[in-house]
C-alpha positions in Angstrom: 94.8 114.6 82.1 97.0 111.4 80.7 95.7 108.2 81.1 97.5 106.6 83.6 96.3 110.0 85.5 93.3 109.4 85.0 93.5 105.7 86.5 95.0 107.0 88.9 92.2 109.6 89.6 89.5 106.6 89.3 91.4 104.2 91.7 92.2 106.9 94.5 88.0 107.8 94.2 87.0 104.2 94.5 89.1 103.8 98.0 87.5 107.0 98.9 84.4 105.8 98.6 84.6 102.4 100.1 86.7 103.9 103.1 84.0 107.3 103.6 81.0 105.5 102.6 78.5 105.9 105.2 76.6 102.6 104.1 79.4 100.3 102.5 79.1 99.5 98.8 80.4 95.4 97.8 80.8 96.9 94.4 83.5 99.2 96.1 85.6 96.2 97.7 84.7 94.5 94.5 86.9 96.5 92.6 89.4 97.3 94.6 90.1 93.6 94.2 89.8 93.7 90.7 92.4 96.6 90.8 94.5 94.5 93.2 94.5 91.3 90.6 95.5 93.3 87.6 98.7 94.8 89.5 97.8 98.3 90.5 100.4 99.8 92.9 98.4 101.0 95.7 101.8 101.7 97.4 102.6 104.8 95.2 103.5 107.7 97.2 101.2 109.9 94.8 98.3 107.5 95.2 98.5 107.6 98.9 98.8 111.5 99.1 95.4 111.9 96.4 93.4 109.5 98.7 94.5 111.3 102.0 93.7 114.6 100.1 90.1 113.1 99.0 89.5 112.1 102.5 90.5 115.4 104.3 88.5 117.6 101.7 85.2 115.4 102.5 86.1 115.8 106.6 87.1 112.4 106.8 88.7 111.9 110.1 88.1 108.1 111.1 90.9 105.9 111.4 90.8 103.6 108.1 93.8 101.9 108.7 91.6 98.1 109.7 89.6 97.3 107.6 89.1 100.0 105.6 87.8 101.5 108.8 84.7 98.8 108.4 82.9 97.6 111.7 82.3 94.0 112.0 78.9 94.3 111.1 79.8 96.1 108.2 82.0 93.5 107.1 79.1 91.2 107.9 76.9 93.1 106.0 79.1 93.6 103.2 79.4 89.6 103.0 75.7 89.1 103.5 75.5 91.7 100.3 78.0 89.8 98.2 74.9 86.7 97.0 72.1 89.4 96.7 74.2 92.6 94.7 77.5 91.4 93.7 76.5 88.1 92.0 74.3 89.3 90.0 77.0 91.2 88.2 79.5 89.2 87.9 80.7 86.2 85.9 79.5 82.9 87.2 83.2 81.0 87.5 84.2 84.3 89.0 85.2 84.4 93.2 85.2 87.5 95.2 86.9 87.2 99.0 86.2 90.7 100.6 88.6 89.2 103.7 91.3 89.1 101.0 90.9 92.6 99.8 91.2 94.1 103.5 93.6 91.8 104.1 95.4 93.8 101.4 94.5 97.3 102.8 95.4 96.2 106.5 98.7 95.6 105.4 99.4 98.2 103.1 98.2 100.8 105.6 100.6 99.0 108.4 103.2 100.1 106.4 102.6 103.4 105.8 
């Protein structure tokens, strides 16, 4: 596997696992938004078609298309989460916004 297959791979695993979760991850959204800041194109057509293909081989069937497929209280949660597990591994002048990273999602999914 090349490299940028490989990042590829990683990228398409991490959405998987923040969108099938059964309890949500902040490290998940957490790098997604990393991803997002360094300019990964979540649009690709080959991206897409690896994540639907994770999903559907795990029985994923819930609409992910809002959110990630997150409940309000999940998103709650995941907030909640972000001062006790995310802060901790981080850098101090470093900001996370887990609203921006679904923002991101919600409108890449609109689109698709």
């Amino acid at each position: 596997m090349h490299i940028e297959e490989t990042l590829i791979y990683r990228r398409a695993e991490k959405l998987k696992a923040a969108i099938s979760r059964i309890k949500p991850a902040i490290r998940d959204y957490y790098d997604l938004g990393h991803f997002i800041r360094n300019g990964f194109d979540f649009n690709r057509s080959d991206f897409l078609k690896m994540v639907d293909e994770k999903l559907r081989l795990d029985g994923y069937e819930r609409d992910y298309s809002h959110n990630l497929g997150l409940s309000e209280q999940a998103i709650k949660e995941l907030k909640r989460s972000i001062n006790v597990n995310l802060v901790l591994m981080i850098r101090k002048d470093e900001k996370f916004d887990l609203d921006e990273v679904l923002v991101f999602f919600n409108k890449l999914f609109k689109k698709k």
